[in-house]
C-alpha positions, 0 to 999 in steps of 0.5 A: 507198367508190368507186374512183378510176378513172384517165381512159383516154389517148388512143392514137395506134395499137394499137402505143402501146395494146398498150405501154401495158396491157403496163405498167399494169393494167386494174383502174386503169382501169376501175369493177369495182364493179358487174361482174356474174358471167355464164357462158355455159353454153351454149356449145359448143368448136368442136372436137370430138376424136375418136379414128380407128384407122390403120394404122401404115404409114399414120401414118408417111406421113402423119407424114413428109409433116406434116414435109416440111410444117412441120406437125402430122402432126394438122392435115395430116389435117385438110387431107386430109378438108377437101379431101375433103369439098368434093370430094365436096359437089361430086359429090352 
């Protein structure tokens, strides 16, 4: 037995689209009946987390200046090597 699928209206701006799917749900408005399951195996995060060994005198500056920036102390080492390391593509 087929789903009755409802037609999809037409939205003005992505403001009406956006309360519209905030109130009704996709499945009303789409055919999932032949959907296939796909995965993606090989994709790859585009993090990788690693661990570094500081010294805590370090840590704590760094951890300050985060703060005094209304950032992760986390994302301002990532600042730091980023603008490093385009200073030093530069140089070789």
């Amino acid at each position: 037995m087929e789903k009755k699928v409802n037609k999809l209206p037409e939205f003005k701006n992505e403001t009406e689209e956006r309360d519209f799917w905030a109130r009704h749900s996709p499945l009303d408005y789409f055919d999932t009946s032949d959907a296939k399951k796909v995965s993606f195996p090989n994709l790859k995060p585009s993090l990788k987390s690693i661990s570094i060994r500081l010294p805590e005198e370090m840590l704590n500056t760094l951890k300050v200046m985060a703060n005094k920036r209304d950032v992760p102390y986390q994302s301002l080492v990532k600042i730091f090597l980023a603008r490093q390391i385009e200073k030093e593509k530069h140089y070789n």
